[in-house]
Each structure stands twice: as structure tokens, then as C-alpha cells.
N, C-alpha and C positions, 0 to 999 in steps of 0.2 A: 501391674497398675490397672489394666482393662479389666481383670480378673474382681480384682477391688471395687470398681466401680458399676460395675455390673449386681455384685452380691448388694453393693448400698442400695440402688436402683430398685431391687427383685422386692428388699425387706421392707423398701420404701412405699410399694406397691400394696403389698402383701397387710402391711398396718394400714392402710387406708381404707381398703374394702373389708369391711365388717356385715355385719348381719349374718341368721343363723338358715341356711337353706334350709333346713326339715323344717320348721318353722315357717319360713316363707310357703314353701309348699301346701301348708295347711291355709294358713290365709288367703293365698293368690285360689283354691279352688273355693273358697267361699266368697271372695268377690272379683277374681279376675278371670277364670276360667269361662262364664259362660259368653264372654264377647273375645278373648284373646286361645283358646285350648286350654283345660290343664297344667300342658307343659312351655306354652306359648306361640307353637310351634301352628297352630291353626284356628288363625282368626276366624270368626263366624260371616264376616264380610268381606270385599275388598280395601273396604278404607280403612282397614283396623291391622295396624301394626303387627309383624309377628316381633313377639318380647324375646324369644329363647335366644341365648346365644349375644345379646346388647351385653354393651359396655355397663357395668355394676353401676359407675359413678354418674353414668346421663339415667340410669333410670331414675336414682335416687332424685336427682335433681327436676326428671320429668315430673316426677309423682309429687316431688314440691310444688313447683312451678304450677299445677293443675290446683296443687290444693291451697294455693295463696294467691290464685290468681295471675297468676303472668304469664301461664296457658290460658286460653279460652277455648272450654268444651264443658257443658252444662255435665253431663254424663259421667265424664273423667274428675270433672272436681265434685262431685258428690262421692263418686268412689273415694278421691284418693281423699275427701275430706273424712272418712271414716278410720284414717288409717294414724296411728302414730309414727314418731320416727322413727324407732325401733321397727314396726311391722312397713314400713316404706321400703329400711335397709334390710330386713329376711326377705321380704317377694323382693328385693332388686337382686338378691345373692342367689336365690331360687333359681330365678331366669336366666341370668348371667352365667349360671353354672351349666344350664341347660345347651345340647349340643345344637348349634344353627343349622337348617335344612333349606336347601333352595327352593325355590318358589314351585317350581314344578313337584316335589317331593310334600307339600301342602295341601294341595289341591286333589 
């Protein structure tokens, strides 16, 4: 039964996060690499997020939230306001695929 309920969970997972990483990839370095790295992994600042390695479902919903407003950062919603949902969910599948590094391994 745990066996069971495990597999429902994993596929339940698995259909949720969509978006196409090669894809993201192309789009995040035409607008998101020169203030977060390439691969997300080294922000050009301290105040700026590393993305690599974030949960698929908060970016998707950060990159909303900036583009409709329920973030405020003048910067992020003109980005993410360029962005359709499709190309929200590839750069969040990008990132999220991407391996997390600690902070000292950034810098």
C-alpha cells in the first residue's frame, strides 16, 4: 500500500512540473543570466537570489507574482513581464534542474 501511494505521489509530482529545460536555458541567458549566472548559480550581487536548484512550482509562481504585480521590483516585472507562460515554466524547469551550490562555492 506505502508502495502504492508513493508511485501515485511521485506521478502526481512529475505531471505538475512541466516546462521544457533546453528551452529555458536559451531564454534565462537572454534575460536572466546577466543579474542571476547563466546557470543561476551566481548572482551578480548580494541581493539577488541564486535560482539553481529552487523548487520549479515557487519560481513559476515568483515569475508570476512579479509579472502581475503581487511582487514589487520595478526590474523583475519588466523581465518577467516579457516572458509568456510557457517561457516562465522552461526558465523555472531550467533552474530547478539546475544543481544548488552553497554560498561559499558562489563567491
Amino acid at each position: 500500500m506505502r508502495l502504492l501511494v508513493f508511485v501515485f505521489l511521485l506521478a502526481a509530482m512529475s505531471a505538475h512540473a512541466s516546462g521544457d529545460p533546453a528551452k529555458g536555458k536559451q531564454k534565462a541567458a537572454q534575460v536572466c543570466a546577466a543579474c542571476h549566472g547563466a546557470d543561476g548559480t551566481k548572482p551578480s550581487a548580494p541581493d539577488q537570489p541564486v535560482l539553481a536548484g529552487q523548487y520549479y512550482d515557487y519560481l513559476v509562481r515568483a515569475l508570476s507574482d512579479y509579472k502581475n504585480g503581487r511582487r514589487n521590483n520595478a526590474i523583475m516585472k519588466t523581465f518577467a513581464g516579457q516572458l509568456s507562460q510557457e517561457e516562465m515554466e522552461d526558465v523555472a524547469a531550467w533552474f530547478s534542474s539546475q544543481p544548488r551550490t552553497s554560498l561559499h562555492d558562489q563567491r
